[in-house]
RODO-2510 file (C-alpha; in nm, 4 decimals, decimal comma):
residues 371
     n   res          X          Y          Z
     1     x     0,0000     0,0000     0,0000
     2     x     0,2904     0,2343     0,0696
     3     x     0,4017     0,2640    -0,2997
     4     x     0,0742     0,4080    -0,3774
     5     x     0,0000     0,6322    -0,0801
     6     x     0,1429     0,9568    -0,2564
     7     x    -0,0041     0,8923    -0,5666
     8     x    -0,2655     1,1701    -0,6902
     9     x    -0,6183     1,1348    -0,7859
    10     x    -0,7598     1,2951    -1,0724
    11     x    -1,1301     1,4551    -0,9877
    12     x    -1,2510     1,1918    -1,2168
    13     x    -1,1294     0,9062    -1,0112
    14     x    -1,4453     0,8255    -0,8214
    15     x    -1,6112     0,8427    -1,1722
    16     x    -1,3860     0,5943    -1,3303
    17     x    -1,4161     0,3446    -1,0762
    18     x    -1,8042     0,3342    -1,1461
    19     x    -1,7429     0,1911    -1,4982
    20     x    -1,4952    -0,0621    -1,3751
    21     x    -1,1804     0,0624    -1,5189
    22     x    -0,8745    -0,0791    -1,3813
    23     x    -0,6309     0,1927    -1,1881
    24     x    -0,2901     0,1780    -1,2355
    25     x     0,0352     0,4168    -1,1054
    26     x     0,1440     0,6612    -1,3716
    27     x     0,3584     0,9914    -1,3433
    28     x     0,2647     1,0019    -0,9680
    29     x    -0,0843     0,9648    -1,0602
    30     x    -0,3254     0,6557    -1,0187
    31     x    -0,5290     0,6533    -1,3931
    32     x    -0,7022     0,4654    -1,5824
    33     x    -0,5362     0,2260    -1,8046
    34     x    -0,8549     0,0556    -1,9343
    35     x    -1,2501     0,0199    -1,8699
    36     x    -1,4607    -0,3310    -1,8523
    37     x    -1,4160    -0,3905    -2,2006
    38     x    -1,0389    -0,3879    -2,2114
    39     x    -0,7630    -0,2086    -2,4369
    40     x    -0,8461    -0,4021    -2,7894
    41     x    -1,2326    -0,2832    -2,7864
    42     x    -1,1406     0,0561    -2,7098
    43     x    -0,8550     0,1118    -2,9316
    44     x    -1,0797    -0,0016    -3,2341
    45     x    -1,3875     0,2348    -3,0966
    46     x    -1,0895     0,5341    -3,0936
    47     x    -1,0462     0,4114    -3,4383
    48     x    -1,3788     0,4130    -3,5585
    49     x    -1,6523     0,6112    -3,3466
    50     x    -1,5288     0,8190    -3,0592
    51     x    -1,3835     0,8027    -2,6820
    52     x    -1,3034     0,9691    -2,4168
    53     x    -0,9748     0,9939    -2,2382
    54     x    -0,8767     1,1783    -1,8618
    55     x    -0,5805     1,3163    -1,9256
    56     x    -0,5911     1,5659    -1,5813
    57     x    -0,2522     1,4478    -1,5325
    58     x    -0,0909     1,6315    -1,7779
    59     x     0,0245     1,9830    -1,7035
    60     x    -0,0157     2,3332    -1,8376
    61     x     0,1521     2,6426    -1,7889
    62     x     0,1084     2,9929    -1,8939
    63     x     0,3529     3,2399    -1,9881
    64     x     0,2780     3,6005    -2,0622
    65     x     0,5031     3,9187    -2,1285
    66     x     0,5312     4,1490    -2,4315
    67     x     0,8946     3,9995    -2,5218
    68     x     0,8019     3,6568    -2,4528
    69     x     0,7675     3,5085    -2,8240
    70     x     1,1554     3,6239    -2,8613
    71     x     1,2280     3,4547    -2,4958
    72     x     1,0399     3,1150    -2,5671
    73     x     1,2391     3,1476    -2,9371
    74     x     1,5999     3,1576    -2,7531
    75     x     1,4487     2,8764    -2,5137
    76     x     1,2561     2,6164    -2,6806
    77     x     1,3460     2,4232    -3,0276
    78     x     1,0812     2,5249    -3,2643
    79     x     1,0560     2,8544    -3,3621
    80     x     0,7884     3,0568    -3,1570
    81     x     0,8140     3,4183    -3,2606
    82     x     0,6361     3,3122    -3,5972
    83     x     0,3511     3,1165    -3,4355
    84     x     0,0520     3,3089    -3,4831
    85     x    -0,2074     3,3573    -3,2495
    86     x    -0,4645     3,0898    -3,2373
    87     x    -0,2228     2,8190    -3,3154
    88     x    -0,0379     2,5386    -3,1839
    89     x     0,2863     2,3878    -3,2391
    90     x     0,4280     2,0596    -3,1320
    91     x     0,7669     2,1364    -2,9562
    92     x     1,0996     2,0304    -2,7533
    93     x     1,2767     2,2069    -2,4121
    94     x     1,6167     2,0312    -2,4180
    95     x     1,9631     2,1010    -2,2153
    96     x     2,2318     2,2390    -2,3722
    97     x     2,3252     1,9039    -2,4818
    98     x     2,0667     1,9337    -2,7254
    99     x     1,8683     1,6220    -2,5330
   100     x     1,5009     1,6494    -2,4514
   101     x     1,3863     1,7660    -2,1460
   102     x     1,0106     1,7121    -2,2821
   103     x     0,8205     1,6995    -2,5425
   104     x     0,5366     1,9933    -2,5513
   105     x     0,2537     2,1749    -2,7444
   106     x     0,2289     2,5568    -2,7334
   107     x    -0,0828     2,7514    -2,7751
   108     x    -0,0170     3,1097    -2,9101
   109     x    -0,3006     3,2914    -2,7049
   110     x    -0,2112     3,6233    -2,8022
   111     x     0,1002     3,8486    -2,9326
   112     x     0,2076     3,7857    -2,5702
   113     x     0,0950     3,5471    -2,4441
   114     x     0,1581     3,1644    -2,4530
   115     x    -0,0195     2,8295    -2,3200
   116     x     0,2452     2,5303    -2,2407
   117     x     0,0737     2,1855    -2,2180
   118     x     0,3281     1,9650    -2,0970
   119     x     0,3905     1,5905    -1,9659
   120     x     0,3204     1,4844    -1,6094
   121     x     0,6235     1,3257    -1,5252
   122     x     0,8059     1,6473    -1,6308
   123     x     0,5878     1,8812    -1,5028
   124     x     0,7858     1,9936    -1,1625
   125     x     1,1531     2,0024    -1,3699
   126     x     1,0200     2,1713    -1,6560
   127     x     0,8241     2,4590    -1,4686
   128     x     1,1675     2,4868    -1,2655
   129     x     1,3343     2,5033    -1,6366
   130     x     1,1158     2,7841    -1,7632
   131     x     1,1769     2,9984    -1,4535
   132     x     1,5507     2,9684    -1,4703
   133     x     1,5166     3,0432    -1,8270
   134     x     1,2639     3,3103    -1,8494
   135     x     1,3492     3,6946    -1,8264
   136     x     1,2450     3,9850    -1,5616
   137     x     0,9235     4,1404    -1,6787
   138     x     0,7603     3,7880    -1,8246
   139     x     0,5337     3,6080    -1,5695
   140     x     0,4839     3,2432    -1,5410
   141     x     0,2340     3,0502    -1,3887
   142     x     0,1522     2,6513    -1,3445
   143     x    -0,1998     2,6339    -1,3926
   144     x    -0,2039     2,2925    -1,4041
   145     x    -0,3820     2,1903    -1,0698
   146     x    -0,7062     2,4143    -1,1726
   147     x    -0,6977     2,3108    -1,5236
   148     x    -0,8828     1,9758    -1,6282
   149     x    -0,8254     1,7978    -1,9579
   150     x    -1,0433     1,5632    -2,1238
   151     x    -0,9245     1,4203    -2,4487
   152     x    -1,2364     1,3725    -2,7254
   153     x    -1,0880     1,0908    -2,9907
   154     x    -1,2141     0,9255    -3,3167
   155     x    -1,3553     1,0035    -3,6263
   156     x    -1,7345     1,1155    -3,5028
   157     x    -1,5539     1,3463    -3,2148
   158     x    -1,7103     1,6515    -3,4191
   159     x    -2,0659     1,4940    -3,4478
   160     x    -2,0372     1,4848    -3,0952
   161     x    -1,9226     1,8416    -2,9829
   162     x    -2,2077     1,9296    -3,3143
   163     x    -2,4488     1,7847    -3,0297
   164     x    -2,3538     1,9476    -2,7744
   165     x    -2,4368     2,2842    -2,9334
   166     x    -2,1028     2,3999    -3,1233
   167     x    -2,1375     2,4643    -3,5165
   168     x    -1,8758     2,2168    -3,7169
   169     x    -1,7838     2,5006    -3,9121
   170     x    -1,6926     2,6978    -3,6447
   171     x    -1,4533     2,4418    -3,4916
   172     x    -1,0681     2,4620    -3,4799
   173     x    -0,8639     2,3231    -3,7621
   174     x    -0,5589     2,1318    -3,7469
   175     x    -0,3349     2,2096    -3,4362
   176     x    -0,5497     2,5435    -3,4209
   177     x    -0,7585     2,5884    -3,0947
   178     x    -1,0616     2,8705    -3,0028
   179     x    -1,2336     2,9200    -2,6696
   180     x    -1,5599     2,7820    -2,6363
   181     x    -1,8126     2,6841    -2,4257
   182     x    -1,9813     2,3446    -2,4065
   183     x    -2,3234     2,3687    -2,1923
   184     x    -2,1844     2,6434    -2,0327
   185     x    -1,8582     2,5180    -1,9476
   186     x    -1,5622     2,7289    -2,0728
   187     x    -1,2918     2,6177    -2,2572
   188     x    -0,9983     2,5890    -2,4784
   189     x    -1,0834     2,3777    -2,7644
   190     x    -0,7784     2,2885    -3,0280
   191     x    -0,7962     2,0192    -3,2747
   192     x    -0,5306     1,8074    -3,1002
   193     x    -0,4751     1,4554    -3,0019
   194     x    -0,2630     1,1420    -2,9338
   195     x    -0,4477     0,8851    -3,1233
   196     x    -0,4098     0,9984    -3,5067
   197     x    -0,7236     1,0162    -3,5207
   198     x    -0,9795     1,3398    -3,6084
   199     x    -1,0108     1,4361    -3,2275
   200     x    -1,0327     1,7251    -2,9873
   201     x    -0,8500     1,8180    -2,6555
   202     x    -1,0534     2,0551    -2,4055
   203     x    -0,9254     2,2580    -2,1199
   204     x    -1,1541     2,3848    -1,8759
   205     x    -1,1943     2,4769    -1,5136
   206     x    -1,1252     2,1548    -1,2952
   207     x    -1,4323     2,2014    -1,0546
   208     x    -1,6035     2,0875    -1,3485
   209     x    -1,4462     1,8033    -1,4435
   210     x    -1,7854     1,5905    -1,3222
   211     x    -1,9729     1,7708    -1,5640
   212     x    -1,7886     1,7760    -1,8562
   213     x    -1,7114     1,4232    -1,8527
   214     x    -2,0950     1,3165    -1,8024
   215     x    -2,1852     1,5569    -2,0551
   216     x    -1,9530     1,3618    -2,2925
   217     x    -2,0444     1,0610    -2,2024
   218     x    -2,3975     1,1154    -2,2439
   219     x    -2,3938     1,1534    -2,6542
   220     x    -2,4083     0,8961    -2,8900
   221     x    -2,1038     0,6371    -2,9860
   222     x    -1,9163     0,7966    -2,6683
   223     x    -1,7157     0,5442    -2,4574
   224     x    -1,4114     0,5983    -2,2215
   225     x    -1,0982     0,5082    -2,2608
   226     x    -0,7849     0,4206    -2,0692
   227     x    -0,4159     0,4497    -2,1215
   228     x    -0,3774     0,1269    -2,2490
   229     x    -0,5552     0,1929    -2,5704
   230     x    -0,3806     0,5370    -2,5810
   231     x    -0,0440     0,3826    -2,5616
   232     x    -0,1582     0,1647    -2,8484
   233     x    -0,3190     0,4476    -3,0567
   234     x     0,0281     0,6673    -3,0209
   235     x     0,2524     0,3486    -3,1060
   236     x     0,0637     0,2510    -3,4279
   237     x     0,1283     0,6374    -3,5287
   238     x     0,4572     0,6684    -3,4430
   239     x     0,4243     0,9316    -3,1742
   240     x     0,7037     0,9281    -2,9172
   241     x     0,6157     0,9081    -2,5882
   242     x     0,8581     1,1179    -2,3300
   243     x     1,1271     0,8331    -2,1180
   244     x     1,0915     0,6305    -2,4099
   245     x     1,1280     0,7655    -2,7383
   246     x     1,2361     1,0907    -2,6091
   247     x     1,4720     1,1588    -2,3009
   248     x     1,7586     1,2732    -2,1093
   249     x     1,9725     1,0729    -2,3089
   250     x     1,7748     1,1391    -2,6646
   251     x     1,7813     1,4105    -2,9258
   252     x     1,4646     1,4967    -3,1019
   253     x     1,7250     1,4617    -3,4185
   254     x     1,7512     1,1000    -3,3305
   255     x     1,3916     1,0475    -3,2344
   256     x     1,3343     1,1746    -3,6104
   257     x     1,2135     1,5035    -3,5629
   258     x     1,5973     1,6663    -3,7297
   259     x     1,3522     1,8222    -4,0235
   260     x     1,1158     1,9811    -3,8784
   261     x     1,3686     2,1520    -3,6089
   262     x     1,4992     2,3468    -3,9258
   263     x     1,8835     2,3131    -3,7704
   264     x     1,9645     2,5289    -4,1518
   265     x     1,7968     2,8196    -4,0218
   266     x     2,0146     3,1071    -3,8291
   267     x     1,7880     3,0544    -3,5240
   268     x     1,9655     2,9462    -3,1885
   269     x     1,8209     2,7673    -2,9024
   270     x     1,9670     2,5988    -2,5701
   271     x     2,1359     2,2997    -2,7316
   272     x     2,1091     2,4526    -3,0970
   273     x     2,4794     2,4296    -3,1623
   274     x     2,5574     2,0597    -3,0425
   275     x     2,2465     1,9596    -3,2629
   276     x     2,4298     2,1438    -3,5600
   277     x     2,7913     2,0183    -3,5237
   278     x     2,7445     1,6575    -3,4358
   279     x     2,6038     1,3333    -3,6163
   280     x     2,3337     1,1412    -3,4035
   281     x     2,4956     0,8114    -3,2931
   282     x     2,1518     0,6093    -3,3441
   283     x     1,8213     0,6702    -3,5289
   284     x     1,4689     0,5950    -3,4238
   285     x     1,2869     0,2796    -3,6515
   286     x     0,9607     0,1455    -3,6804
   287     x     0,9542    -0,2620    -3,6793
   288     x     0,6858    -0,4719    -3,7793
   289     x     0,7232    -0,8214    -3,6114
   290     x     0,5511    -1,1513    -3,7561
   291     x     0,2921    -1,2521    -3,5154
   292     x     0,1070    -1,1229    -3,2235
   293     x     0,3881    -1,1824    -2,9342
   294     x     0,5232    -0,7619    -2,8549
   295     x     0,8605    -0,7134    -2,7802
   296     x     0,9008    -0,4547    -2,4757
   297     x     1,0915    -0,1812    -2,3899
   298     x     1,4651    -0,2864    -2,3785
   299     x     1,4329    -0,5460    -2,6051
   300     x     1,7987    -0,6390    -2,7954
   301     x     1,7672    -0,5589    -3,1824
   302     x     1,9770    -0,8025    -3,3920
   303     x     2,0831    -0,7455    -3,7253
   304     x     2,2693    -1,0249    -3,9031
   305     x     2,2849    -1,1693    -3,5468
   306     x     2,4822    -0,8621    -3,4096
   307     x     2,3498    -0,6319    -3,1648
   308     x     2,2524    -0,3206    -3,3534
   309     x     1,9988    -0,1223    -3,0942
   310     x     1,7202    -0,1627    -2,8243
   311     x     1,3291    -0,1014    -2,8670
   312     x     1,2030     0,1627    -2,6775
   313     x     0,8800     0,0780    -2,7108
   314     x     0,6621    -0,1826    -2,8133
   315     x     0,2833    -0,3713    -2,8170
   316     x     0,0343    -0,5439    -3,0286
   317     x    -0,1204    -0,3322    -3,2714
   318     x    -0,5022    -0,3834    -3,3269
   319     x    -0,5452    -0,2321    -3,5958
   320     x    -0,2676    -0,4275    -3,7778
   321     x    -0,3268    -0,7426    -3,5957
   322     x     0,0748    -0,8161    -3,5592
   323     x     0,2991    -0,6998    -3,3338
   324     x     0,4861    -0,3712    -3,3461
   325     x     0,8018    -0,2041    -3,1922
   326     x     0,9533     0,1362    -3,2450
   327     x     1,3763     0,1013    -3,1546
   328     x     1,6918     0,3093    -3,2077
   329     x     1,9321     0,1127    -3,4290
   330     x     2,2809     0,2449    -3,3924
   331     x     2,4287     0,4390    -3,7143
   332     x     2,7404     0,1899    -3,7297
   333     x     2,4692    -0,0576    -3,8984
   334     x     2,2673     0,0781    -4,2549
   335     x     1,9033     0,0266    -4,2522
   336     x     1,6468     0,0382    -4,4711
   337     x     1,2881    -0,0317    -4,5361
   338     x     1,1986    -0,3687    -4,5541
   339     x     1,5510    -0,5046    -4,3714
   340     x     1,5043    -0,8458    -4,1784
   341     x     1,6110    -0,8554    -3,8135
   342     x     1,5341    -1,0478    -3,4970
   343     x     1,4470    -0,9057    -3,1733
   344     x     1,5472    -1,1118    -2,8506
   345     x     1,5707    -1,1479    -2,4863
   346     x     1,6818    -1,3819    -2,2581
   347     x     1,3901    -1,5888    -2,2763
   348     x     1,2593    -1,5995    -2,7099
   349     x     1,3820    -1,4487    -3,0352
   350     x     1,1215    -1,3148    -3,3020
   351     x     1,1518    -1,2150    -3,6946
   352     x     1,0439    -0,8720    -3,8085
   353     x     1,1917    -0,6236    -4,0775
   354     x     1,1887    -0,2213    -4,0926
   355     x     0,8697    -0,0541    -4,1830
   356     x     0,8055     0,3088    -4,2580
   357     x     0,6328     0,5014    -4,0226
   358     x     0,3799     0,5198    -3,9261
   359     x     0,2173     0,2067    -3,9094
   360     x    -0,1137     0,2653    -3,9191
   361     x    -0,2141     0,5381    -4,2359
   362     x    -0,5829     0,5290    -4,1737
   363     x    -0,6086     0,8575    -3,9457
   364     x    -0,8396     1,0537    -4,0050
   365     x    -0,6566     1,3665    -3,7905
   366     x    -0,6397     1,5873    -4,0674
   367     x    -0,9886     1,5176    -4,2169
   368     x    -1,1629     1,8092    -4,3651
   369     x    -1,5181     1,8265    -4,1834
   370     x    -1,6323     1,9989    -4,4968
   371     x    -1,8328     2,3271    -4,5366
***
């Protein structure tokens, strides 16, 4: 009992409990990492009606100042300064190693004035980051413990926020967000999402966290979800998740992110200038295995029966019905698409070869709704 003691409850917790999903420890929160019909069912209603996900864990920030574009520009590794306002951007804090810190979205509010939703695990050492970083005259505040987050998934997500009284054509477009109000309820909508599927993620006051999830709940096709099935969803894409793909000890270069960080441009950042002047030692692949048996985090990769890199992470894929794996394969060995290798631990080897990511190309996240 003692390992879980400290742990922190989402306001939803009670509610989760009543549809019989299984807790589990994650971040320093207890969640839910699946509901009475387990991670397969949900995964494939993700992929093809809509769920719900609790994602209060997660934490969000807000920085304001009139020179804080140019100070989040010197700080983080996408540009900022050329975000515009209503928009947001997939990004990276790393040390001046040029390793990741976290992985992060931020919301351009206004010409100063920023929203940072980052992970939970991170949370404490990257609001510690930002401060140390940060100049006199910009404010920062961690808004995370007032802010709830519920994650709407799947390819009828719009139908369902239609319901609830918002007009599809007035709805955000792709990693653009508006404030809103559902039933009364306001919030920060942006067409976001973990799943690669069409999907929304809503902010909103966490005294009404009760609310907004029974309000969800209540439309048609709507079912929760857990963190099994969004582990699952995010693997099939390719997304990283943060101590995995993405770490202390990890580049966003080797990750695969090296093009969209736009190292040609003149633009420096904390760890700008090692990603610039050195090679990364291993590159991020995706691996599709024969059969159904996964291959964990940590697994050996083998090519021509020599060691050649680890997976980082791993599971069965439901939509593909075979296993997959995402692992860094160090540059000493040349890969390609297609390339047999064999994954092994102690205990069983499997076959698989290298697949282009990401696995699954069925998404409907950039859909146009039309109109």
């Amino acid at each position: 009992m003692s390992d879980t003691e400290n742990l922190k409850l989402t306001p939803l917790y009670n509610s989760h409990l009543a549809l019989g999903a299984k807790m589990v420890p994650f971040a320093g929160w207890m969640m839910p990492v699946q509901y009475t019909e387990g991670i397969i069912a949900e995964h494939k209603h993700t992929r093809t009606l809509v769920s719900i996900f609790d994602i209060f864990h997660m934490g969000e920030f807000r920085v304001k100042g009139g020179t804080s574009a140019a100070a989040l520009d010197k700080i983080l590794a996408r540009a900022v300064a050329d975000q515009k306002p209503g928009t947001c951007r997939y990004n990276f804090l790393l040390t001046e190693k040029g390793t990741a810190m976290d992985d992060l979205i931020v919301y351009r509010i206004a010409e100063g004035e920023f929203y940072i939703v980052v992970n939970a695990g991170t949370k404490d050492t990257d609001a510690a980051r930002f401060r140390e970083l940060l100049p006199q005259g910009i404010s920062f505040a961690d808004e995370s413990d007032s802010t709830a987050k519920i994650d709407l998934q799947g390819p009828e997500s719009a139908n369902v926020l239609e319901a609830l009284g918002l007009k599809k054509e007035s709805l955000p477009g792709y990693y653009k967000w508006i404030n809103a109000s559902i039933k009364g309820i306001p919030c920060l909508l942006s067409r976001t999402g973990y799943t690669g599927e069409l999907g929304y993620e809503i902010y909103f006051p966490a005294g009404k966290s009760e609310s907004m999830w029974n309000l969800l709940l209540e439309q048609k096709d709507v079912k929760p979800a857990g963190l099994g099935a969004r582990d699952t969803l995010r693997l099939e894409m390719g997304y990283p998740l943060y101590g995995h793909e993405l770490n202390l000890k990890t580049t966003p270069v080797e990750a695969g992110f090296g093009e969209i960080l736009k190292l040609g441009d003149k633009r420096d950042f904390i760890g700008s200038d090692v990603l610039r002047n050195s090679q990364p030692g291993r590159l991020l692949v995706g691996i599709e295995l024969e059969g159904r048996r996964a291959a964990r985090e940590g697994t050996k990769v083998l090519i021509g029966g020599q060691e050649a890199g680890i997976v980082s992470s791993g599971a069965f894929s439901p939509s593909l019905e075979k296993a997959v794996a995402m692992a860094f394969i160090s540059k000493d060995f040349k890969t390609a698409v297609g390339m047999e290798l064999e994954l092994a631990t102690d205990r069983f080897k499997v076959s698989g070869r290298i697949s282009e990511l990401p696995f699954y190309r069925k998404g409907t996240a950039r859909m146009s709704l039309g109109g």
